[in-house]
C-alpha positions as CSV (number, residue, x, y, z in Angstrom):
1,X,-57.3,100.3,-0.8
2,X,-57.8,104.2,-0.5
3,X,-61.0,104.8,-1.4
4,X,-64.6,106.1,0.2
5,X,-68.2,106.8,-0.1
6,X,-69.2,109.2,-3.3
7,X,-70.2,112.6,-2.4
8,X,-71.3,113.1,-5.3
9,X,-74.4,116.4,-4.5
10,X,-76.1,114.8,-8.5
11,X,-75.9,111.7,-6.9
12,X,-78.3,112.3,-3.4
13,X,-80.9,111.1,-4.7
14,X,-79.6,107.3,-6.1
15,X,-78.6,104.8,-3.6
16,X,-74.9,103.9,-2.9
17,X,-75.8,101.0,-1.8
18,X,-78.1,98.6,-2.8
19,X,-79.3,95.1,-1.2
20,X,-78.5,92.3,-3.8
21,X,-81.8,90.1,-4.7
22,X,-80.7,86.8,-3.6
23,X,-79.3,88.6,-0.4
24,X,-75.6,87.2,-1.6
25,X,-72.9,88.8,-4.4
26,X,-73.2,87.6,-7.3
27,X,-70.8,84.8,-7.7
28,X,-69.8,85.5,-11.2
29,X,-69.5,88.9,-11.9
30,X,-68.0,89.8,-14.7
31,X,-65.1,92.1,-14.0
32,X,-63.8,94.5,-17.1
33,X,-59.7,94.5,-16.7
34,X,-59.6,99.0,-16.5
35,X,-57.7,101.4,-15.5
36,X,-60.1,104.6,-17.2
37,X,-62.6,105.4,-14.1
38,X,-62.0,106.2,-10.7
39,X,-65.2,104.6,-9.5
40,X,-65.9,101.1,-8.5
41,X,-68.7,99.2,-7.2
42,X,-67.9,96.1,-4.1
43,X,-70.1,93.6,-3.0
44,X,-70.3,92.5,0.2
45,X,-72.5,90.4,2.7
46,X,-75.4,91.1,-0.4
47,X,-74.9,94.5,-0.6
48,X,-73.4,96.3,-3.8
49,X,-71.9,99.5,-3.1
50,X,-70.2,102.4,-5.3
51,X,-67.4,103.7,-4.0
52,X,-64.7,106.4,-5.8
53,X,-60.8,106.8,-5.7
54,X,-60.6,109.2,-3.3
55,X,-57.7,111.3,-5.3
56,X,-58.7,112.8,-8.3
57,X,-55.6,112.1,-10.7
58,X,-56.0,107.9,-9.1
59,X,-58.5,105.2,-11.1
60,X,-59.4,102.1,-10.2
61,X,-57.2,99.1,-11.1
62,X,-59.4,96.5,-11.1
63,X,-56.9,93.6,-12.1
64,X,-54.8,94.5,-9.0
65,X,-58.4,95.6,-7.0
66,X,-57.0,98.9,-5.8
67,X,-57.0,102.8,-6.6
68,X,-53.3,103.9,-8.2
69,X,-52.2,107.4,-10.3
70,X,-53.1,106.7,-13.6
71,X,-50.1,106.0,-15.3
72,X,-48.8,103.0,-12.1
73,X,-52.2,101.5,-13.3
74,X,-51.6,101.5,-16.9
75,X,-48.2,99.6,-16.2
76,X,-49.7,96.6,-14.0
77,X,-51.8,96.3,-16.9
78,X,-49.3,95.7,-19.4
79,X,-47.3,93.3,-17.1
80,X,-49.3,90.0,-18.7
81,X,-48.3,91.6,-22.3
């Protein structure tokens, strides 16, 4: 997956990262099938973190769990149809 921290300068002061309450990811996070935003958040070892396509014209596919161009994503998505 091509992707990388937000460097976002409106951003600086919220945390990327945050430690998870239970100190675990949630189990069952619910996980909208998009393809409209290029940012994402990931869990792992209790820590959610937000992370961004790193190309501009790429979103998030988040039925694959990858960044694509735009138009690649809105194709996988039609694959079940």
């Amino acid at each position: 997956m091509y992707a990388k921290i937000k460097h976002d300068v409106s951003e600086f002061n919220k945390p990327m990262c945050h430690r998870e309450d239970s100190g675990m990811c949630p189990e069952n996070r619910p996980k909208p099938i998009t393809c409209d935003k290029n940012e994402f958040e990931s869990c792992i070892n209790g820590w959610t973190c937000t992370y961004y396509c790193s190309e501009e014209l790429q979103v998030y596919n988040s039925k694959m769990n990858r960044c694509e161009e735009a138009h690649v994503c809105y194709e996988s998505m039609r694959d079940d149809l």
